[in-house]
N, C-alpha and C positions, 0 to 999 in steps of 0.2 A: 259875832257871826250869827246868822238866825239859819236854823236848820228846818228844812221843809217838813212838819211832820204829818205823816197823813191823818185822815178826818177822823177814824177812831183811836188814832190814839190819842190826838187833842183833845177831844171829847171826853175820852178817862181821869187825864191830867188834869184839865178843868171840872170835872166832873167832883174827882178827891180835892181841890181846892175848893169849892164853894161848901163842902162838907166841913172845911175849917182844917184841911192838910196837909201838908206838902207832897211832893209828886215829880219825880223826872224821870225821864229816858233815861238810861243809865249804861255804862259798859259799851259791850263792841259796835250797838246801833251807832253812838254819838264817833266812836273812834271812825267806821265807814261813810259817816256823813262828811267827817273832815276832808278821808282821802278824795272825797268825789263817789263815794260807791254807793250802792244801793243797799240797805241793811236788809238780812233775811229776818232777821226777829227784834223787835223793839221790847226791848227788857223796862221796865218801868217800877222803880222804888222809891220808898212811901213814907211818911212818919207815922201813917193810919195804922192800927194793929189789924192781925188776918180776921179778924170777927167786924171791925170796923167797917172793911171793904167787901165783906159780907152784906151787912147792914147798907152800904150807899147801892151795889150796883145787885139786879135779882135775880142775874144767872151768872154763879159763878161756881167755880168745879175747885175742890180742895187739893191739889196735886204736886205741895209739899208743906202742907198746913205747919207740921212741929216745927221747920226752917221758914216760916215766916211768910211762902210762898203761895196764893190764891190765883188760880186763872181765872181771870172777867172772858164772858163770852157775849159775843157782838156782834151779829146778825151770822151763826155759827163761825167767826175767828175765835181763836185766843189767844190772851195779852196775858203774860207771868204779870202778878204786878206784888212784889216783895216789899216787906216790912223793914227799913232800916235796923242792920242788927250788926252786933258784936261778937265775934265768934270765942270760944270757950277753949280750952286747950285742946292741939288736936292729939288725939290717943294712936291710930292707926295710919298716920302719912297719911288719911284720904278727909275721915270725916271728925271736926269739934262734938267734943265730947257733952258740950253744951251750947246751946243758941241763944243768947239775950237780946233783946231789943232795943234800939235806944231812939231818943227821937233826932238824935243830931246826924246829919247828912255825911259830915268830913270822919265821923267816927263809923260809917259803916263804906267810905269810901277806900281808906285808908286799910281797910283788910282784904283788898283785891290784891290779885298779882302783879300785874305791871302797871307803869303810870297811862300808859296808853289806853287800858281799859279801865281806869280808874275818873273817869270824866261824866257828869252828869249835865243834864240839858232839861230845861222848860222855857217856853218864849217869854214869860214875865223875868226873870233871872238870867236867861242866859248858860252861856257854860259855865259849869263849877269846873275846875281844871287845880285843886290846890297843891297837887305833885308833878307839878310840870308835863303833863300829858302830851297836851299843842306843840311844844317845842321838841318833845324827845319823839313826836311824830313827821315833824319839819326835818328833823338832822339825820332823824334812820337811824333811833336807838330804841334798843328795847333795853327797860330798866325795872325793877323789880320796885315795888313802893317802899318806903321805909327800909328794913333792912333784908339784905339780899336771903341770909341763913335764915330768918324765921321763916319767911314763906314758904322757902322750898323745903322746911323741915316741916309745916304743916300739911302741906299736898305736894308730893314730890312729883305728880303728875305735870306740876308747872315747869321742872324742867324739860321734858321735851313741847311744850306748849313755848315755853320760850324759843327754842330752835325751829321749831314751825311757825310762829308768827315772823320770827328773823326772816326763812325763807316766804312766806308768803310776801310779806311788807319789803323784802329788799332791803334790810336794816341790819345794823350791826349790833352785838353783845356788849353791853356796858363792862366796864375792864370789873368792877365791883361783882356786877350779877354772876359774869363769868366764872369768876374765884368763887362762889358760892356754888357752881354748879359743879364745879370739878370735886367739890369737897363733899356735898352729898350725892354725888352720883350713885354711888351703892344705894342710896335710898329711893333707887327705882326700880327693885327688884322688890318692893312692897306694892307695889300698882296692879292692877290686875292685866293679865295678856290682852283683853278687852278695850281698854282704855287705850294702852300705846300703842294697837293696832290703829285707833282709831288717826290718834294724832302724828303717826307713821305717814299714815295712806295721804292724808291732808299736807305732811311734807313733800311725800315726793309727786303728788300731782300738782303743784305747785310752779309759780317761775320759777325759782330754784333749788328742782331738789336736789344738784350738789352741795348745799347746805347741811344734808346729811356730813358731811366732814367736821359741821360745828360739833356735831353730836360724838363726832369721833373723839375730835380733837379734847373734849372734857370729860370723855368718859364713862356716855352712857353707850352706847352701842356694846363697852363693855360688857353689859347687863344684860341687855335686850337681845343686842346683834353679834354676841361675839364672832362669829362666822368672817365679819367684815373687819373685822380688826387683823382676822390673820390674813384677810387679801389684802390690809393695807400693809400686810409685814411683807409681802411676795411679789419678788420683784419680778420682771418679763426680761431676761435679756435674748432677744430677737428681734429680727430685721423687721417683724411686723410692729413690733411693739415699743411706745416709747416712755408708757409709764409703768406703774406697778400695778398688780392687778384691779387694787383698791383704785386706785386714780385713773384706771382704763373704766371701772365702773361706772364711776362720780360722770366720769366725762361722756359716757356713753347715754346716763339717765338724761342729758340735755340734747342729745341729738334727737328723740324722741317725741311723739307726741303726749301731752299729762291726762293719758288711759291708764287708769289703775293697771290691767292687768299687763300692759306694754313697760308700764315703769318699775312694775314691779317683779317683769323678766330681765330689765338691764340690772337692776340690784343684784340679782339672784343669776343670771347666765354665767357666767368667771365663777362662779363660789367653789365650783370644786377644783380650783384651779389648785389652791394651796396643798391640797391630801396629795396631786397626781404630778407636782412639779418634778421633774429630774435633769439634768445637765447632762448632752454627750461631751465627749474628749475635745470638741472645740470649741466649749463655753454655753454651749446656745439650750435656753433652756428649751423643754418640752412638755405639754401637758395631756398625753393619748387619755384617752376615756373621761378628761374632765366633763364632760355634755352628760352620761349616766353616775357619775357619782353628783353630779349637781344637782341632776333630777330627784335623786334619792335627798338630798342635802335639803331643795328647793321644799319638798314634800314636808320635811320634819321642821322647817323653820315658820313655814305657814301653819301647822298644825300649830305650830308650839304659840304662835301669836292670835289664834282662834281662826285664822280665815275662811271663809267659806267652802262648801266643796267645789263650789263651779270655779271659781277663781284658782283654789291650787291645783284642779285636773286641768286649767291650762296654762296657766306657768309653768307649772311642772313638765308637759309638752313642749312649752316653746323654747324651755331649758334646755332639754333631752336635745330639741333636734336643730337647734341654734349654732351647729354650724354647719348643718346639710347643706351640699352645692350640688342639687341635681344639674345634668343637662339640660339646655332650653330645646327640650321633644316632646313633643305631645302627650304620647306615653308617657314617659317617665314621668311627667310632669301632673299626670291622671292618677298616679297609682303614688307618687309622694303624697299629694294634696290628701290623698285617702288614709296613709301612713301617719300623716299628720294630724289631719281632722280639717274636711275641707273648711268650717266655717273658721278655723284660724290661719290657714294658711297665708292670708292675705297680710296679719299679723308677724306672723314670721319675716317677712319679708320687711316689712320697718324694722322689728327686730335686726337682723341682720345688718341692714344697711347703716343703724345707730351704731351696731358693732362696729365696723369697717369705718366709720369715721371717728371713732375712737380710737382709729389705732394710729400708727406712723404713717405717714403719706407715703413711703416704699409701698410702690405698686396701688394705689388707692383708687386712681383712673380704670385701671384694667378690672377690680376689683368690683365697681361698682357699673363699669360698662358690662359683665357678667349677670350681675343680678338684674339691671335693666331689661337682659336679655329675657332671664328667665320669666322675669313679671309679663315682659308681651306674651310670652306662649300663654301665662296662666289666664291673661286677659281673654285670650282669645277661646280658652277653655270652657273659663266662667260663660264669654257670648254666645259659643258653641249650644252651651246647655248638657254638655255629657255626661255619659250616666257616674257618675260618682260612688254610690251606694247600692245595697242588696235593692231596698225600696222602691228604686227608681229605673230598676231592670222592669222589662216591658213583661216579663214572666212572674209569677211568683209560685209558692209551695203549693197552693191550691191548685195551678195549673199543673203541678209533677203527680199530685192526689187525684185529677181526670187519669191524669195516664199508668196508673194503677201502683205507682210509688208509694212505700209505705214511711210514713213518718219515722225521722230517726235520724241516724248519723250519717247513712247513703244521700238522703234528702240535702241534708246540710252540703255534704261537701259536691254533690253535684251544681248547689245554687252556687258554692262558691267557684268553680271552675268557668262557670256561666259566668260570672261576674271578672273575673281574669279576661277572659274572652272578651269580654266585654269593654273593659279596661284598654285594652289593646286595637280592639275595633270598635267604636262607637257606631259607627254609622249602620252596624248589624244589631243592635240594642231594638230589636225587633222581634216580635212575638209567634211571627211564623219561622224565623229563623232560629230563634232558640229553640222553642218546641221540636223543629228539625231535627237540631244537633243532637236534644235528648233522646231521641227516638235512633239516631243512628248509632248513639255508645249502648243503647240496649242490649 
């Protein structure tokens, strides 16, 4: 098979071959060229040593010189382009304690992760594939090179790197990698929160981030996510519900669109289901207040995985209020949108609707003919233009400071009563009419 390579990177590869080199594309480029995709980065490894590829090519940036790694720069791109090496015992589950070089290709192939990304390419050669990469790509395996326990004892990061490319790729867990992963699972609480956030977010944005289950079922969410282990211990017995909370989640993350912060409210909306479960006298369980203990829950699990603040102030929101069923009125539907945070409210609303089809189809027509409702009102909100916020009142503090208002707490809560009012009448969000009003509670 000959894979399209674009013009600088042929250029580089021929380039360290007329130097007297060897030279190929290496890893996930050559694995995305197979599926039909488009690589986002053409990884390129070498027999040259880093001072070598220093020497051939005149602007190159050293940015992992000790691991063998040189960026060439190309009419300002840069190409990684690595030194064939042999990696040294690893000391901390992340990094070899030593980096050797060598100049033979199959010996720096052979200490990747899986065989998938274990494939090298140049158009005089072809693919190097010597751990069955093509075929465990054809079948929808992911398979670990060589032996399944050393890898993931040397970067335990690969195991949820396996479970995410599972989900990414559509592929299933070789029975060998598998048993490897369940046996060092504990050895994912040496990774850094950084890291498994990273290859988290890349699963559940993903075609299948119910593939988190693989994560379950071997025993890393243990580590990372315990939270979700006990939704997968908690059952739902109610007429809305036909799985367990865990499996109401899994199944709700696909009704979804793959927006980080959408997929990672269906994770996260159920969690406080487990703390708030109770049973009345006729079997049926109940969960009151799981929406604020989840918020709270929602808050400490993002933290604890590094996330952003933007990202957990609105999960954490669309947790809180993920089960709100305002009426479809105008009002009500002006002063939730506000309660909420008008720019997610439209969020909310996939949210929801992902819930609702996660659940038992008792009542799911009625359920979703409801939220239909509510979305035209919001629609016609949003076309409206009404006033939403303090900012977008036709008055502001400056106008209360003409009318001889002294700054302070009176100030405040008169702007807010203006905006209630407001809230309830849009079509008076008018600048002679508020003034008015202020001048008549004088």
């Amino acid at each position: 098979m000959k894979i399209d390579l674009p013009q600088d990177v042929r250029f580089i590869l021929e380039t360290i071959r007329e130097a007297g080199y060897e030279a190929y594309v290496v890893g996930g480029c050559v694995r995305d060229c197979l599926l039909g995709k488009k690589p986002v980065d053409w990884d390129i490894t070498t027999s040259a040593l880093p001072h070598q590829i220093k020497e051939i090519f005149p602007k190159t940036i050293d940015t992992g010189i000790q691991h063998g790694t040189v960026t060439v720069m190309l009419y300002g791109e840069g190409y990684e382009v690595t030194t064939y090496r042999i990696d040294g015992e690893y000391e901390d589950g992340r990094h070899p304690r030593e980096v050797a070089f060598t100049g033979n290709l199959l010996e720096d192939l052979k200490r990747r992760d899986f065989t998938i990304n274990a494939m090298a390419y140049n158009e005089r050669q072809g693919i190097v594939d010597a751990f069955g990469g093509k075929k465990d790509l054809e079948e929808g395996i992911i398979r670990c090179v060589g032996n399944a326990l050393s890898r993931f004892e040397e970067d335990a990061l690969r195991l949820m790197r396996a479970v995410r490319f599972s989900a990414q790729l559509g592929c299933r867990i070789e029975e060998e990698t598998a048993a490897a992963m369940r046996k060092m699972a504990p050895g994912l609480a040496q990774v850094s929160a950084e890291r498994i956030q990273v290859e988290l977010i890349k699963l559940l944005t993903s075609a299948h981030p119910d593939y988190l289950r693989i994560a379950w079922e071997n025993g890393l969410t243990k580590v990372f996510l315990p939270e979700f282990d006990k939704a997968m211990e908690t059952p739902q017995n109610h007429p809305h519900h036909c799985y367990s909370v865990g499996e109401h989640i899994l199944h709700s993350l696909m009704a979804v669109e793959a927006d980080k912060v959408l997929r990672l409210t269906m994770l996260l909306h159920d969690i406080g289901k487990p703390g708030t479960r109770h049973q009345d006298e006729n079997g049926i369980d109940h969960f009151y207040g799981h929406g604020d203990l989840g918020e709270k829950m929602a808050v400490a699990v993002l933290r604890r995985l590094k996330m952003d603040r933007d990202t957990i102030d609105k999960v954490s929101r669309l947790v809180k209020y993920h089960d709100l069923r305002p009426k479809p009125v105008p009002k009500v539907i002006r002063k939730v949108m506000v309660q909420v945070g008008p720019q997610i409210f439209e969020r909310l609303l996939k949210v929801q609707k992902a819930d609702i089809l996660a659940q038992a189809v008792y009542k799911r027509e009625e359920k979703l003919e409801a939220l239909e409702a509510i979305e035209r009102v919001y629609k016609e909100v949003v076309e409206a233009g009404d006033c939403l916020s303090l900012k977008e009142m036709a008055i502001t503090g400056k106008d209360l400071l003409a009318l001889g208002m002294q700054p302070g707490k009176e100030m405040g809560a008169v702007l807010n009563r203006l905006f209630e009012y407001v809230l309830e009448n849009p079509e008076k969000n008018r600048r002679d009419i508020l003034l008015s009003l202020v001048q008549q509670q004088k």
